[in-house]
C-alpha positions in Angstrom: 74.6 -172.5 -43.7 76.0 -169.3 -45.0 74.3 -165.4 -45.4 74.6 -166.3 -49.1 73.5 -169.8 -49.2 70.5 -168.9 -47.0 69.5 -166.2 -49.2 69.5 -168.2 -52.5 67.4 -171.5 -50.2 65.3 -168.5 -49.6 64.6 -167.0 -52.9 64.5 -170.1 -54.5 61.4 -171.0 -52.4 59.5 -167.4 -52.7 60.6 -167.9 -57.0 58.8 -171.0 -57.1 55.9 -169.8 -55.5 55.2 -166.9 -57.4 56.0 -168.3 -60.8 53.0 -169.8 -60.2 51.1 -167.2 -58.8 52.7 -165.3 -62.0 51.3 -168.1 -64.7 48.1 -167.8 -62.8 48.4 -164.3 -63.3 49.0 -164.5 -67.2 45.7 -166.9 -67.5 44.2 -163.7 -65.6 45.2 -160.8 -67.5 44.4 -162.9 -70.9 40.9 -163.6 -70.1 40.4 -160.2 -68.6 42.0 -158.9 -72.6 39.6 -161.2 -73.8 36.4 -159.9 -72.1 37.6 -155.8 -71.6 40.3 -155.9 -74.6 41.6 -152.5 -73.7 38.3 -150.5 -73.1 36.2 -147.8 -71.2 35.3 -150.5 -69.1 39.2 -151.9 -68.7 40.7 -148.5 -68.5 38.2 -147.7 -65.5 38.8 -150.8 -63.8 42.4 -151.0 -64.0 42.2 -147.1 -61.9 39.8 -148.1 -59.7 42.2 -151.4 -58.6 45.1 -148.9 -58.6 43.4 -147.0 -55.6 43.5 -150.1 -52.8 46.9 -151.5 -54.7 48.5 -148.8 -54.3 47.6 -148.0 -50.5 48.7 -151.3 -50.0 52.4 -150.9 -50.9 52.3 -147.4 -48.7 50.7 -149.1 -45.6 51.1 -152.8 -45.9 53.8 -154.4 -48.2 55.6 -151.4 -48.4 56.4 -149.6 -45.5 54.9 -151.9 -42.6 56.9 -154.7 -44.1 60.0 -153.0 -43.9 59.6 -151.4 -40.6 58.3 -154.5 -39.0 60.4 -157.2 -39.8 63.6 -156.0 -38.3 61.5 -155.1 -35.4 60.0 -158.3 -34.9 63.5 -159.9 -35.6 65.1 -158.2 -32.6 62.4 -158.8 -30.6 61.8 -162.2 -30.8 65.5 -163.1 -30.4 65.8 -160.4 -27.5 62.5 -161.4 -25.2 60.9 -164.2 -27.4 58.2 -165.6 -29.0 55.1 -164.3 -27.3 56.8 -160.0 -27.0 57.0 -160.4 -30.4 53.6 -161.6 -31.3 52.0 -159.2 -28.8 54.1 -157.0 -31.3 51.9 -158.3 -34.5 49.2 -157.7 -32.9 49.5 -154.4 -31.5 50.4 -153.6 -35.4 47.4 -154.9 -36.6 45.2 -152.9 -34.1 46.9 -150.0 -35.6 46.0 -150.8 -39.0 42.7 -151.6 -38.3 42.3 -148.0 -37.0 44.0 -146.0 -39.6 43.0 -148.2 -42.6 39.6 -148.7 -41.4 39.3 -145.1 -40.9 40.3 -144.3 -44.6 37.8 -146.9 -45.8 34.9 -145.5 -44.4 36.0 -142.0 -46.0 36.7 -143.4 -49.5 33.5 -145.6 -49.4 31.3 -142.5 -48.6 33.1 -140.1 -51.3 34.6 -142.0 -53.9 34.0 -139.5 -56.6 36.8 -137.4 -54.7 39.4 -140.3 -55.0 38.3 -140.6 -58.4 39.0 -137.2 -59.0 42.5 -137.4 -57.6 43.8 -139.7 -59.4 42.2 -140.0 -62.8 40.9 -135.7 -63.3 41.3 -136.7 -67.1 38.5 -139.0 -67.4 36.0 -135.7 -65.9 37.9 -133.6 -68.3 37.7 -135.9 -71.5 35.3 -138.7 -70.8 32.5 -138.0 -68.2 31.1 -141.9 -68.6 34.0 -143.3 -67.4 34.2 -140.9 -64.3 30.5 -142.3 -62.4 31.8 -146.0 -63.6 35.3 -145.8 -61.7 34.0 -144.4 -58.6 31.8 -147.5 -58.3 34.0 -149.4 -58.8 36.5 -147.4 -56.1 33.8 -148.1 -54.3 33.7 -151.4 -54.6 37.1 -152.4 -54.9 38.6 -150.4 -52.0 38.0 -152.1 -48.5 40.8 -154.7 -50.0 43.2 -152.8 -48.5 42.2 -153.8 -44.8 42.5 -157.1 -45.8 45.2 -157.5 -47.9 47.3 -155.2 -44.9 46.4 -158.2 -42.6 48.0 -160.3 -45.0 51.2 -158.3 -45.7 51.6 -158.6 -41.4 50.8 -162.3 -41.4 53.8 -162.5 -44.0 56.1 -160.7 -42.1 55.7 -162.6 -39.0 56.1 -166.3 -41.4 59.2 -164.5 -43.1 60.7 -163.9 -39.9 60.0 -167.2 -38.8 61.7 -168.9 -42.2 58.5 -169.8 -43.5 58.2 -168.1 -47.1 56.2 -170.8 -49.2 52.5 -170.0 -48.1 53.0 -166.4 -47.8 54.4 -166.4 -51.6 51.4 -168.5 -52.7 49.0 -166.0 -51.1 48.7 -164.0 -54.7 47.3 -166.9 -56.2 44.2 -166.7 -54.5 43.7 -163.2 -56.2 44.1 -164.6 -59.6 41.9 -167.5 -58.9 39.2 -165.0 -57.7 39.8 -162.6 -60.4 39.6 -164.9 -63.1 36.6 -167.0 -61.8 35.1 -163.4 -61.9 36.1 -162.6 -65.2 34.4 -166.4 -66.2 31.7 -165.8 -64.4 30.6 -162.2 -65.9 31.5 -164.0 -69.1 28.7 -166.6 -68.4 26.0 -164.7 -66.9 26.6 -161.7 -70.0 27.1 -159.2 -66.7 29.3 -156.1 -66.0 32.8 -158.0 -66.1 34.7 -154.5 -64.7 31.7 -154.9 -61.9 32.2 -158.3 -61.3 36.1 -158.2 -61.1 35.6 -155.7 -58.2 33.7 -157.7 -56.3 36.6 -160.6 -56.8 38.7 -158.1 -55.9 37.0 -157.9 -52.4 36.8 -161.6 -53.0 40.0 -162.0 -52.8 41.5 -160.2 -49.8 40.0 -162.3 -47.7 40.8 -165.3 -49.1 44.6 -164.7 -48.8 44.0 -163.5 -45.6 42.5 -167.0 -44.4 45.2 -169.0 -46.3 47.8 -167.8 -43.5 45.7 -168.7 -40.8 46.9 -172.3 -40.2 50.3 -171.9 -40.5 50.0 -169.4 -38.1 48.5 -171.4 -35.7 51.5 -173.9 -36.0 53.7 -171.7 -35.3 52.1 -171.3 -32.2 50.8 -167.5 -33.2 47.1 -166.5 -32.1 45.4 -163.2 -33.0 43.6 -163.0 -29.6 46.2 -162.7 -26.9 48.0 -159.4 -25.1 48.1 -155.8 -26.7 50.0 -153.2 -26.1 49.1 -150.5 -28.5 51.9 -148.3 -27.2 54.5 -150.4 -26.6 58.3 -150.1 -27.5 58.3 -151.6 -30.4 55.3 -150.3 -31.5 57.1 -147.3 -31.1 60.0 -147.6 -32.9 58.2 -149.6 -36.4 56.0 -146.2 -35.7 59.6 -144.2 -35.8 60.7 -146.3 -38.9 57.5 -146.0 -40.9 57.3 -142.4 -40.8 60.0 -141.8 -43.5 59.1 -145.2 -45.1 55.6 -144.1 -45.9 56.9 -140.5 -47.2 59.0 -143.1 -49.8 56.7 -145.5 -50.5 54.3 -142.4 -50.9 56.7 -140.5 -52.7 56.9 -143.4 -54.9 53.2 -144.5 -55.6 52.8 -140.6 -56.2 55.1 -141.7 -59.3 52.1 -144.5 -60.2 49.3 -141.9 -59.4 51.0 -139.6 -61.2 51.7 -141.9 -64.2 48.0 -142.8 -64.3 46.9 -139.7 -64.4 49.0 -138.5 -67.3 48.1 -141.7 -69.0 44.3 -140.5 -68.2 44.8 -137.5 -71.0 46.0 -139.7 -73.7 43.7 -141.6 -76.1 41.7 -144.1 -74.9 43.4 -146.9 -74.4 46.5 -145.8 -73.0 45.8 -146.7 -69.3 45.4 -150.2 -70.6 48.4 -150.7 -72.5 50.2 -149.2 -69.6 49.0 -152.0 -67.6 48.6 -155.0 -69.5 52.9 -154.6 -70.3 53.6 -153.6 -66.9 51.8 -156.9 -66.0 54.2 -158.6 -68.7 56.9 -157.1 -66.7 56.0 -157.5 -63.5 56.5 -161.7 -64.6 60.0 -161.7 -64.2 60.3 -158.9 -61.8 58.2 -160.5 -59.2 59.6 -164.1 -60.1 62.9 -163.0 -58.9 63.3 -159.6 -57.9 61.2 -159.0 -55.5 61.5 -162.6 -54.1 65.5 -162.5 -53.6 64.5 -158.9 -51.4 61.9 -160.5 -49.5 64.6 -163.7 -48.6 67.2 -160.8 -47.9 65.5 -158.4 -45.5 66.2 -160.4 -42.4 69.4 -162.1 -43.5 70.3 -158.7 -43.8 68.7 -157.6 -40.7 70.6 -160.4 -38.6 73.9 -158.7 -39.7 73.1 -155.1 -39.5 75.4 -154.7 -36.4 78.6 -152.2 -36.7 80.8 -155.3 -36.0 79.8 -157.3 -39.7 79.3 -154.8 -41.9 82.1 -156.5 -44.0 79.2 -159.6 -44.2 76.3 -157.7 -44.7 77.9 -155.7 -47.7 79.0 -159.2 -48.9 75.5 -160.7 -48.6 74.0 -157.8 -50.2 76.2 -157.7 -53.4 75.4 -161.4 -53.5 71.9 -161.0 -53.3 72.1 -158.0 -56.4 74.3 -160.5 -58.5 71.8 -163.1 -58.6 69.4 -160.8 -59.3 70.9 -159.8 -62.0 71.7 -163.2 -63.2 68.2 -163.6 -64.6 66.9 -160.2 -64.9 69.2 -158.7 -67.4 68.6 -161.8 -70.0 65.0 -161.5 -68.5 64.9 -157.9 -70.3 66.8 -159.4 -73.2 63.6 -162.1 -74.0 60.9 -159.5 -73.1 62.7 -156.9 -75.0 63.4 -159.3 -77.8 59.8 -161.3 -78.0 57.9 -158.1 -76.9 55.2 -158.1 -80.1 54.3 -162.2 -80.3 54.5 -162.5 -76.5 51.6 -159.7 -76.3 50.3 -161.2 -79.8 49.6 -165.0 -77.9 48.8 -163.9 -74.7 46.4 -161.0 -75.4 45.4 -160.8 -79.2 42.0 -162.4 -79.1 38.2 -161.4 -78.4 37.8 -157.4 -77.2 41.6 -157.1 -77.5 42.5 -156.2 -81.1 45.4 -155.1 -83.4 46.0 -151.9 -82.5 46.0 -152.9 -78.8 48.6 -155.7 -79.3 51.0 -152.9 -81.6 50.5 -150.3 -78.3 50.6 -152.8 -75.5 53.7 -153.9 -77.1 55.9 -150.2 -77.6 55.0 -149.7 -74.0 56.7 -153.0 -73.0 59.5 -151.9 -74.8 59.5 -148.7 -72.6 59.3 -150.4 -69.3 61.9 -153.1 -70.4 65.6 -151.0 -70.2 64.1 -150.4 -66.3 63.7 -154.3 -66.0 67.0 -154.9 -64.0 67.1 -151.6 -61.9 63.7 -152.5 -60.6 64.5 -155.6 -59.4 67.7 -154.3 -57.2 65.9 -151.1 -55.6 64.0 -153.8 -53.2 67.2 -155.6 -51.8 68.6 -151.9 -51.8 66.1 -150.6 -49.7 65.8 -153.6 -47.6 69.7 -152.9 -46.5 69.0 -149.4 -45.8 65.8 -150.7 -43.4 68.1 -153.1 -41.6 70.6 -150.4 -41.0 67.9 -148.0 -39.8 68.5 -145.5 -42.2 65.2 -144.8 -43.5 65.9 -141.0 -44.7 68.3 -142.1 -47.5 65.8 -143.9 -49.5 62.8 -141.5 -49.4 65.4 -138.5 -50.2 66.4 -140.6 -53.3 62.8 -141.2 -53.7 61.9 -137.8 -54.1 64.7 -137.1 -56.3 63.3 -140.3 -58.8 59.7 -138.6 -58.1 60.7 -134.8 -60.2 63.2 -137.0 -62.5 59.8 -138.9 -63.4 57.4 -136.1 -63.8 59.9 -134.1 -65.6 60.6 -136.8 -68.2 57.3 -137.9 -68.2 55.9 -134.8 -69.1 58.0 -134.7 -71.5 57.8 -137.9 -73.0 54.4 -138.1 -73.3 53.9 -135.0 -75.5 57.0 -137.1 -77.9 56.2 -140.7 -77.6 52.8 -140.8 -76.3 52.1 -143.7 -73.5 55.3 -144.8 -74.6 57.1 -142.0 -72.9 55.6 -142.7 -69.4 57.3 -146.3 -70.1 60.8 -144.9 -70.9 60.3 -142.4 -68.3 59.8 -144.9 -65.6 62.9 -147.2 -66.9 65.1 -143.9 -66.0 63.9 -143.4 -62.9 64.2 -146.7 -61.7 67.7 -146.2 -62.9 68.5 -143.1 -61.4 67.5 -144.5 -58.1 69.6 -147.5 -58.2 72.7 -145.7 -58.9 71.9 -143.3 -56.3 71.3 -146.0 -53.3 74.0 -147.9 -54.2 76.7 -144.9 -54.3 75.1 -143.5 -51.0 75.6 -147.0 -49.0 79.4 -146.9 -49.7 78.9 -144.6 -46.5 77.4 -147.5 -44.4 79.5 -150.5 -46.1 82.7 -149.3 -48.0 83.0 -150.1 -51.1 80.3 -152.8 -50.8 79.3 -154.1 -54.3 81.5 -156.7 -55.6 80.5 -158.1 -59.4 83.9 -159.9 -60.1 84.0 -161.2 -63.6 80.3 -162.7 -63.1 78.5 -159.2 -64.5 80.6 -158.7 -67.4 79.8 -162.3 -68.5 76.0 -162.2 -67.8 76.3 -158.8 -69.8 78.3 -160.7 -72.4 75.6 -163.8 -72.6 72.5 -161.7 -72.3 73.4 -159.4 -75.7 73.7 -162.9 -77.2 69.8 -163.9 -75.9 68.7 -160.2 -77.2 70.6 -161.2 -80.6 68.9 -164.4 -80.8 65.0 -163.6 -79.3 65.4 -160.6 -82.0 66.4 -162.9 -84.9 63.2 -165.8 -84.1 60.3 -163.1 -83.4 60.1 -162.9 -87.4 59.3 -166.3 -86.8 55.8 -164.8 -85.2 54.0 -166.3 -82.7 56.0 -170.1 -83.1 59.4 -168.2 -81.6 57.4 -168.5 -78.4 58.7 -172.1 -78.2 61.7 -171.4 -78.8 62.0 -169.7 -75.2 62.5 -172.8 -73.2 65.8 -173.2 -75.7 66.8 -169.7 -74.9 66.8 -170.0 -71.3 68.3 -173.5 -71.0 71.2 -172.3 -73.0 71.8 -169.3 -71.0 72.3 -171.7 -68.1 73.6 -174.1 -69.7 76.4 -171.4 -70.8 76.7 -169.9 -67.7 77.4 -173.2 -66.3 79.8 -173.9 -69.0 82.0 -170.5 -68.3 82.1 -171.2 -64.5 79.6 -168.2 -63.9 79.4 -167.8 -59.7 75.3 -167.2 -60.0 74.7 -169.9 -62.7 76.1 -172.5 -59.9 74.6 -171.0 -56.7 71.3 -171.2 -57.8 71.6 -174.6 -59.1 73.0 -176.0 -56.1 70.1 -174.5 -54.4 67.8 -175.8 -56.5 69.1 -179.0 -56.3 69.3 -179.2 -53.1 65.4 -177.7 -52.7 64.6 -180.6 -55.6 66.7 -183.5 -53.1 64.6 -182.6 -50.1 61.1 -182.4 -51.6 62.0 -186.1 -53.0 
């Protein structure tokens, strides 16, 4: 099986899986509009579960991931199985210690944290300050699960498994939602209770892994060499990962905390449309990155860069293949989609007309977001990690600057836009740099121009039916079966791949 082909299989399992951890996540984030609308208690919450969320991209799925799954790659084809889980868990011991440490701290001082990241709610609205440290309190020892679970999906990925470790998010939607029912029901705190699921939650995604683990003949008690050499060189790798993942979760912290200023609100709409967003970014984006890091490891040597810059551009093309008409629909449908899925109990009018403008913003980012994963994976495989978190930084002032900005113009809206351009600039900026690595690497052929071409068409068409109000919503299934259908039609390279590998995903479940 090709690079290429493996990559779609790949992506095609890890899509499947979080569409449904996505639609499980829409059912979550409408009750939750429904019991917090867009609220004191919703803004509060929504910072306090930025805190452990965003710790675990710096520690866990962000710069662990990438540092360990090249690592373990080598490893386990250089001295085997068993080196490379006494690898895991020598890692783990090391997250136990650093992430356990930093719980203890935030769980005696939370007001500090709270402080940090959300001073605007001391400055402008004390009542909400007391409420999201409690809830900081509450919420953060997630991380030291959830960080277990990010290592338990690298070592499956590695392995070729990628269907449980995709499903693990649904168990935080179940638990968040049952939460959210369950405050409903007993006429409770629901920001109080949704913490708690929070906690919930971590380790119930963490004990979902367990027995395929086990299968794969993996066991957490066993050998441990906490300095060991490849301990030492994910340690080498995740220096400069963390400082970009920081770099870039200082953009989120920063973000909220602008947002924290604004009229109350604002933190809410910012997150129920990045949640809208995140549908189709996570659907696809993030799951052809997470199917490409160790293809692209396994051809990171000097003697196939030719493949590896040809598996790469493959993986960006399918990307975006349903991104850009992804941001065409969002961008198109933005006020009924918002309208149906939030416009009901706590969440009213106004919050549905704001929620909507800062979808808008965050659209134009859509496709740009979904490449900087598989971009940064490349640069991981080819142990450059300095690239990315100097790009990073660059992204980091280009955001505060336009942000700043923006907000004083357009409000919350300007945070959106703000982050659309950054994402943006730091595409552009990866991809020119790699040419250093890979030549002139990224190949679209005529497949961009005519996803381009068909996508306008979609924007056209999803703009015409929202005057149609909330019915255009059924019209989407029509949109997105004649974009393939189309694509199919014109001989489209992407349109085919992925429907051979769907079909052929379809033929062996049967």
């Amino acid at each position: 099986m090709s690079t290429q082909t493996s990559i779609a299989r790949n992506a095609s399992i890890v899509c499947a899986a979080t569409l449904l951890s996505r639609l499980l996540g829409l059912v979550r984030d409408l009750i939750m509009a429904y019991a917090l609308g867009a609220s004191v208690l919703a803004d509060a919450f929504f910072v306090a579960f930025r805190v452990p969320n965003l710790l675990r991209s710096l520690f866990a799925e962000g710069s662990m991931t990438m540092a360990f799954v090249p690592t373990f790659v080598r490893v386990r084809k250089e001295e085997g199985d068993q080196a490379a889980f006494t690898l895991a868990r020598s890692i783990q011991f090391w997250l136990l210690v650093i992430l356990g440490g930093l719980t203890l701290l935030v769980v005696l001082f939370p007001q500090t944290v709270t402080m940090l990241i959300a001073s605007g709610f001391a400055a402008k609205r004390p009542e909400m300050f007391g409420l999201t440290a409690h809830l900081i309190r509450i919420c953060f020892p997630y991380i030291l699960f959830i960080s277990a679970v990010a290592l338990c999906m690298g070592v499956l990925n590695s392995m070729g498994h990628f269907l449980l470790p995709a499903l693990a998010p649904c168990v935080l939607n179940i638990a968040l939602i049952s939460a959210s029912l369950l405050a409903i029901w007993q006429d409770g705190n629901v920001a109080v209770w949704l913490a708690w699921g929070v906690l919930a939650a971590g380790l119930g995604q963490w004990l979902l892994q367990q027995p395929v683990l086990r299968r794969k003949g993996f066991s957490w008690v066993g050998p441990v060499r906490p300095a060991g050499p490849g301990v030492r060189r994910i340690g080498l790798l995740m220096l400069p990962t963390i400082l970009g993942s920081a770099v870039y979760q200082l953009n989120v912290l920063i973000g909220t905390g602008m947002a924290s200023f604004l009229p109350e609100g604002s933190v809410s709409y910012l997150y129920y449309a990045d949640r809208l967003f995140q549908f189709p970014l996570g659907v696809f984006g993030v799951a052809v990155g997470v199917a490409a890091l160790p293809a692209l490891s396994s051809l990171a040597g000097d003697d196939q860069r030719t493949e590896f810059g040809q598996a790469l551009s493959s993986a960006l093309n399918l990307i975006l293949f349903i991104n850009l008409p992804a941001a065409a629909g969002l961008a198109g449908l933005a006020g009924p989609l918002v309208d149906v899925l939030f416009g009901r109990g706590e969440f009213s009018g106004a919050a549905v007309h704001g929620t909507a403008l800062a979808l808008l913003g965050y659209v134009p980012g859509l496709p740009a977001f979904s490449c900087v994963r598989s971009l940064a994976s490349a640069y991981y495989a080819l142990g450059d990690t300095k690239t990315p978190v100097r790009v990073a930084v660059v992204c980091l002032l280009a955001y505060v600057l336009m942000g700043g900005i923006g907000m004083q113009v357009l409000g919350h809206v300007g945070l959106a836009l703000a982050s659309s351009v950054s994402a943006w600039i730091n595409v552009l900026l990866l991809g020119v740099l790699l040419r250093r690595h890979c030549g002139s690497w990224f190949r679209p052929g005529r497949d961009l121009p005519l996803c381009l071409l068909l996508s306008a068409g979609l924007l056209a068409g999803c703009r015409a039916s929202a005057e149609l109000g909330r019915v255009s919503l059924l019209l989407i299934p029509l949109w997105a079966g004649a974009y393939m259908g189309l694509g199919l039609l014109v001989r489209d390279g992407q349109a085919r791949l992925l429907t051979a590998a769907l079909g052929r995903r379809l033929r062996r479940s049967s």
